[in-house]
N, C-alpha and C positions, 0 to 999 in steps of 0.2 A: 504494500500500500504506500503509495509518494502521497507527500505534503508538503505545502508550499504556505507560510508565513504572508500575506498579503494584506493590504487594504481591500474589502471586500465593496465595491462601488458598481455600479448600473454596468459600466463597460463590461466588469470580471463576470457577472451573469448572464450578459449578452454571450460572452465568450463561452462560457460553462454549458450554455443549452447548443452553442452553435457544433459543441465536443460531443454533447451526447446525443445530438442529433445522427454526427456519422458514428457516432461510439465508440466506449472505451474497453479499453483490456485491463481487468484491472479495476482498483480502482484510488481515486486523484481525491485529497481534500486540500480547499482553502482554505486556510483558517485565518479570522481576521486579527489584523493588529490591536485594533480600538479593544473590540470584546474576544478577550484572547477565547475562550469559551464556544463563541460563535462558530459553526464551520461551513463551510457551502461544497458539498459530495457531489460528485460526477463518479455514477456505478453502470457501466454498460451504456444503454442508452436515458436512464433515469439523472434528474438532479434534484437532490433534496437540500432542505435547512440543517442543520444538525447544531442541538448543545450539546459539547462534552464536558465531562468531569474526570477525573483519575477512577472513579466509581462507576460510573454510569455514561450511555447515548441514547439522545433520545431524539427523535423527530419533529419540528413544529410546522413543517410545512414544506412547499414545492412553488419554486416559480415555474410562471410569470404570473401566477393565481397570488401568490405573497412577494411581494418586492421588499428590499434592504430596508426601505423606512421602516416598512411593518415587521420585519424578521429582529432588527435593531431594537424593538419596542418590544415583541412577547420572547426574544431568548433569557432577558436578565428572569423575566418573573419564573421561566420556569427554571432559572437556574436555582431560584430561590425553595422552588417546590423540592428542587434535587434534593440540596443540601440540607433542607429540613427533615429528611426521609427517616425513619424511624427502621431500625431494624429487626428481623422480623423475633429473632430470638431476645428481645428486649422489652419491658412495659413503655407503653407510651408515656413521657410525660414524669418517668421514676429516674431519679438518678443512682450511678451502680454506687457512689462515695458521697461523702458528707459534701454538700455543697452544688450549686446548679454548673452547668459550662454553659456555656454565651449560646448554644445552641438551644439550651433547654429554658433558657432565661427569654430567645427570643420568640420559641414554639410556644410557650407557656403567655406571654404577654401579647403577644395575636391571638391566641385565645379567650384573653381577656377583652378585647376591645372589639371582639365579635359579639358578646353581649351586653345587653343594656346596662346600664351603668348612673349612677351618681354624678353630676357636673355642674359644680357651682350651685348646690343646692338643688340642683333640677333632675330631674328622670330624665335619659335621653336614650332614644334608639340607636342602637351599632350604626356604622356608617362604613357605606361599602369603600368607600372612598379613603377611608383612614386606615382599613384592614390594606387594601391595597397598597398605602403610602409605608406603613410597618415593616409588610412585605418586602419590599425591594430598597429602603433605606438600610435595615437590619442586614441586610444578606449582599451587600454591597464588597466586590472585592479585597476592596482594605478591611473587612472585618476579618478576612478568610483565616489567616491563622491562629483567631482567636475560636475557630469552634468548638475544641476539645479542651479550654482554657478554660478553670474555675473561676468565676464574674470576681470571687473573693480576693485574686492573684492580680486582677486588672491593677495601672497606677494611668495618673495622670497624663504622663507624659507617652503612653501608648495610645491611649483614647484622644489624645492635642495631633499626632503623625497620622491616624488614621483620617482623619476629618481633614484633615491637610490634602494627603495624599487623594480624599473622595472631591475635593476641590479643584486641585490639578488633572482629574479624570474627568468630573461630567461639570459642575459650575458651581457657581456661590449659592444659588439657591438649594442644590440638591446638597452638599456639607450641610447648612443650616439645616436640613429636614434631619439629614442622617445626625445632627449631633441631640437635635430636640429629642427625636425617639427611644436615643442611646438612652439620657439623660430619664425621659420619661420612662421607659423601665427596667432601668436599675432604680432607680426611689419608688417605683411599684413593687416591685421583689421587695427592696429593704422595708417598706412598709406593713406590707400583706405579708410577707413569708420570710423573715429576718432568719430564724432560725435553721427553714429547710434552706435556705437559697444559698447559706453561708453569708451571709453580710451580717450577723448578728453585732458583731464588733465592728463592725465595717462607719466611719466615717464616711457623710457624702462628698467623697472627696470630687466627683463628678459636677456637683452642681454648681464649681467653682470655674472651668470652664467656659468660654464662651467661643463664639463664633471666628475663623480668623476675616482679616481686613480682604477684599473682593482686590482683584489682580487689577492691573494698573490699565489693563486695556477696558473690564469693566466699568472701573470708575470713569475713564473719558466719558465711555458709549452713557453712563447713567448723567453724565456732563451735559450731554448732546443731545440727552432728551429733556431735560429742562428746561433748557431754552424755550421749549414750547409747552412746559407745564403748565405758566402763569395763564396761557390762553383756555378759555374755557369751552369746553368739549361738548357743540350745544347740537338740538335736535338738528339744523340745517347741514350741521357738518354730516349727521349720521345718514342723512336725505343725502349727500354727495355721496358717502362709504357706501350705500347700500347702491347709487346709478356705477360707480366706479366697478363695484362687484360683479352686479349683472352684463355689464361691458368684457370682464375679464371673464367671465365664465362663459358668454357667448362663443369669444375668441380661442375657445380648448376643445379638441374635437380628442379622438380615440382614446392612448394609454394616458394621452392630457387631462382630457375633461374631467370636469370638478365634479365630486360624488353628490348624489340627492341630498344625502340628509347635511352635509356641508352645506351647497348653496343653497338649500332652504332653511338650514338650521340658522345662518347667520342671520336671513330676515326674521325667523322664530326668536331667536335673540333680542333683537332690536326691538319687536313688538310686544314679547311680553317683559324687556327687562329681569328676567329671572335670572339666577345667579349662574352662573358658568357651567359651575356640574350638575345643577340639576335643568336649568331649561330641556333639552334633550334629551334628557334620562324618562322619556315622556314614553307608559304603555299604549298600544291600539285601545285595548279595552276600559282604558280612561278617560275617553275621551266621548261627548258625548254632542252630538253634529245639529241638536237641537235643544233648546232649554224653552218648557212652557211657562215657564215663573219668570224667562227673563225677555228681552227683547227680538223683533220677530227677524231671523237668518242670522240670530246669535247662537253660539255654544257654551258649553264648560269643559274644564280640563282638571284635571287632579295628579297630584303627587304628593304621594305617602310621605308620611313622617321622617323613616328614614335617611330620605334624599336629598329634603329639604334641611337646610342649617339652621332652623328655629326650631326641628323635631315635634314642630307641630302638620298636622293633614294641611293642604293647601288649594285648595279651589278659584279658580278663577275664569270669569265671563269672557268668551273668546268673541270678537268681531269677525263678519265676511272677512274681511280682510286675514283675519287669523285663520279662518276655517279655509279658505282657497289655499293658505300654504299647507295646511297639513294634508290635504286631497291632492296637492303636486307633489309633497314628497312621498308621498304612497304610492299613486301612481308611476314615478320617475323610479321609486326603487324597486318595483315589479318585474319594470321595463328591462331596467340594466341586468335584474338578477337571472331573469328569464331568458338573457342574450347567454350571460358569462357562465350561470351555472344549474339551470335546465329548471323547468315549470314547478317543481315538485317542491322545492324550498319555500318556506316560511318563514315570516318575525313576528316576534309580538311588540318589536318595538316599534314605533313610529320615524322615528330618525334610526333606521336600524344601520348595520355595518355594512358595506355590501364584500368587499374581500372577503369576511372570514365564514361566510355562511357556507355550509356545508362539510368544510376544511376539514375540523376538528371533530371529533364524536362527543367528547364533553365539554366544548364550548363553540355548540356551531351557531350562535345566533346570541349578539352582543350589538347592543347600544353603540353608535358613531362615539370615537373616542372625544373628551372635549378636548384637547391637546388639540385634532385637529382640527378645529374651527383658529386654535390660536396661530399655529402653524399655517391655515388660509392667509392670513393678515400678514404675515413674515411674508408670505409668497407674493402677496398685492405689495408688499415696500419694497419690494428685487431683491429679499436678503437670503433669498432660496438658492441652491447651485443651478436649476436653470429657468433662472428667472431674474434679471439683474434690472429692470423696470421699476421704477417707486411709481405706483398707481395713486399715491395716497401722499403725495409731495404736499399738496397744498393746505394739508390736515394736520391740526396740532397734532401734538402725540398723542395717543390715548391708547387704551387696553380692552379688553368686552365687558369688565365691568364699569368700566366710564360710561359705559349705556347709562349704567340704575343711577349715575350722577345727573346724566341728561334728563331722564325722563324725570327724576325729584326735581331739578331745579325750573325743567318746562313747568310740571302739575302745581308747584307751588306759588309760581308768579301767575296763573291763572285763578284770576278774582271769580271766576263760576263755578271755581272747582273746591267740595269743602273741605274742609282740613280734616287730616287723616287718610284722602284720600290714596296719596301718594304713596305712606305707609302698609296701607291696607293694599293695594296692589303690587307692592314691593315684596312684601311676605318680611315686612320688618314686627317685631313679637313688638307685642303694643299692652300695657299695662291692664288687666281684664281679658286677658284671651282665655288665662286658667281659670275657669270656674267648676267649683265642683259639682254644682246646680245641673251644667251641661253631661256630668253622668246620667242621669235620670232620666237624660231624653233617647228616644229613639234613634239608632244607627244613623238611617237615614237625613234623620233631622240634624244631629251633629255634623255630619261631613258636608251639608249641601248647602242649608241654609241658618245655623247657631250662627248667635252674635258674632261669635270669631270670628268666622268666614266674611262677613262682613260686603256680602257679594251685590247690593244696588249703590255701595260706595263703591266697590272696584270698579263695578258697569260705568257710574260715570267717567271715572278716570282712565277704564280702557277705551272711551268712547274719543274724547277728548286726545289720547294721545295716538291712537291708530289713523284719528282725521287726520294730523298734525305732520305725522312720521311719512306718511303717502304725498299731502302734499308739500313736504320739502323733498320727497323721491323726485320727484314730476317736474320741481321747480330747476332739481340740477342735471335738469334731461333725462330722467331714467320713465323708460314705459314698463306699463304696469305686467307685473313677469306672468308669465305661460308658461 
């Protein structure tokens, strides 16, 4: 078996299918540089993804059905499932000596944040989103040789080099996540389990720690956006972002064109202001394409507890204008899924994936990542490898949640609009949403129409700002999308 140490980039895959097109003897792995873990096989005529370990190989996929972005994005997580593996001659979760190792400190603490929990006083539901951030902060290369390491043995200055070094691999934001988690639990073991974890003596000597200073090229580029932070990021600009979008997603035909629930997520963004990770995290069976309590070719929409960041249920009155995009990205992703990977595929999402359907046996049918709507936005300022165009030159800076700044600061300088509205459409937790009164009512009555939900103040404020966001669409040339 030959192996070749490589950058693994669009060209080396080009070349790998053109190999096993006429076929190999044999067989050829790339293994990339970035994720040393990573590998791209050429066996015969086949080419697969592969993560190795010194333990295990395992397959996550086959181009040209999964490209580098996507192979780049699901090898760490299952490198993290690898390493997590429990052996079969071993209890789960039991350690064989007095004390936990980093392995069992970080199986045991994703376990913990998979159920409901205590936070600042309040009950909150697990969040798929945090189990995931756990995942792949904890299990991140520079922890590697800390697996078999008692937490008890850990100092300072190993946990300062690690975080260093997960800085110099992926960015100042991912250190920061990996050092929060670290931090978050090892003081959950010392807290909850001093005894078994072996931290029973153990000073926090971790919490003393902090983040280091962002590399010098960071600091400019955060330099370079302030220049434009003073300017405020107002509906008209979002009416330009959203004609500029529809422009660039015209202009991308075949392995180009931009995915459904992308270019409709970002108008889905824009109009209901919802937060990042949950706007799209939106089921089919949530959604409801006619409401008789409310206005006539109006909807409602819902998202559980979980997903939302107040971990309260979330309801909110959807306009034509809402309900036409969710009828295009359905349609649009039937179309595409039905060309790429045959009649027979399903979602239950609404902004669903369309790459990974079918792919995987235990996860063929996954929500559009939000990364990629952020990633869209990179791509509209040319800062993509083949995209060098700033679509979005004439636009302050702004981010996706610069929306919910837009839409609060339009709602609230509108004198028709009452107060609270903004809040109450925002899904910001507003003083009186917990009442115990509302146990006593019926299911129904709670989720749809309790004071909480608060849903003829959101009607107006979705009224009000779906009029407002179309016409500043219109005003900077954008025709109404198809």
């Amino acid at each position: 078996m030959a192996s070749q140490r490589v950058e693994i980039d669009p060209d080396l895959v080009s070349r790998a299918l053109a190999q096993a097109q006429n076929g190999v003897a044999g067989i050829l792995d790339y293994a990339d540089i970035q994720q040393p873990y990573l590998a791209l096989r050429v066996r015969g005529h086949a080419v697969t993804w592969l993560v190795k370990t010194r333990a295990a190989t395992r397959k996550i996929g086959s181009p040209p059905k999964m490209l580098v972005r996507e192979a780049r994005r699901q090898a760490p997580l299952l490198l993290a499932k690898l390493r997590e593996a429990v052996p079969e001659d071993s209890s789960p979760g039991v350690s064989t000596s007095l004390g936990w190792t980093w392995n069992e400190l970080r199986r045991r603490y994703k376990e913990h944040v998979k159920n409901p929990r205590i936070k600042r006083g309040r009950a909150r539901h697990p969040s798929t989103a945090t189990v995931s951030d756990v995942e792949l902060s904890l299990n991140r290369d520079a922890f590697d040789n800390w697996r078999e390491r008692k937490i008890n043995t850990l100092r300072t200055g190993e946990l300062v080099a690690a975080i260093l070094e997960i800085q110099k691999a992926h960015s100042q934001r991912q250190c920061e996540k990996a050092l929060s988690y670290a931090k978050a639990a090892l003081t959950w073991a010392l807290s909850n389990h001093a005894t078994d974890s072996g931290l029973e003596l153990s000073n926090p000597w971790w919490m003393l720690v902090r983040p280091p200073q962002p590399t010098q090229e960071e600091v400019e580029a955060l330099l370079e956006r302030q220049k434009t932070h003073n300017v405020a990021f107002t509906i008209e600009h979002l009416g330009i972002l959203l004609a500029r979008h529809e422009d660039f997603c015209r202009g991308k035909s075949g392995a180009e064109k931009i995915s459904p629930s992308v270019r409709w997520g970002l108008w889905w963004d824009a109009l209901t202001a919802n937060r990042r990770g949950a706007a799209t995290m939106l089921l089919r069976d949530a959604v409801q394409s006619d409401d008789p309590r409310g206005q006539q070719g109006w909807g409602l929409v819902w998202w559980p507890a979980e997903i939302m960041k107040t971990r309260i249920d979330f309801w909110l009155p959807i306009p034509p204008l809402g309900l036409h995009i969710l009828t295009c990205v359905m349609r649009d992703w039937r179309a595409l899924v039905n060309k790429s990977h045959g009649f027979q595929n399903q979602t239950k999402w609404v902004f669903g994936s369309t790459r990974r359907i079918g792919r995987d046996d235990t996860n063929s049918d996954v929500v559009v990542a939000p990364d990629s709507l952020s990633n869209h936005l990179r791509n509209l300022r040319g800062q993509r490898q083949h995209n060098h165009r700033n679509h979005l030159a004439k636009l302050p800076y702004f981010s996706l949640h610069t929306i919910r700044d837009a839409a609060s600061s339009y709602l609230l300088d509108r004198d028709d609009i009452p107060p609270g509205a903004a809040s109450a459409m925002l899904a910001h937790t507003i003083k009186g949403d917990h009442d115990p009164r509302h146990e006593k009512q019926s299911q129904t009555t709670r989720q749809f129409y309790d004071f909480a939900q608060r849903i003829p103040l959101k009607s107006k404020a979705m009224a009000a700002w779906s009029e407002a966001l179309l016409t500043a669409f219109k005003k900077a040339g954008g025709i109404y999308p198809e």
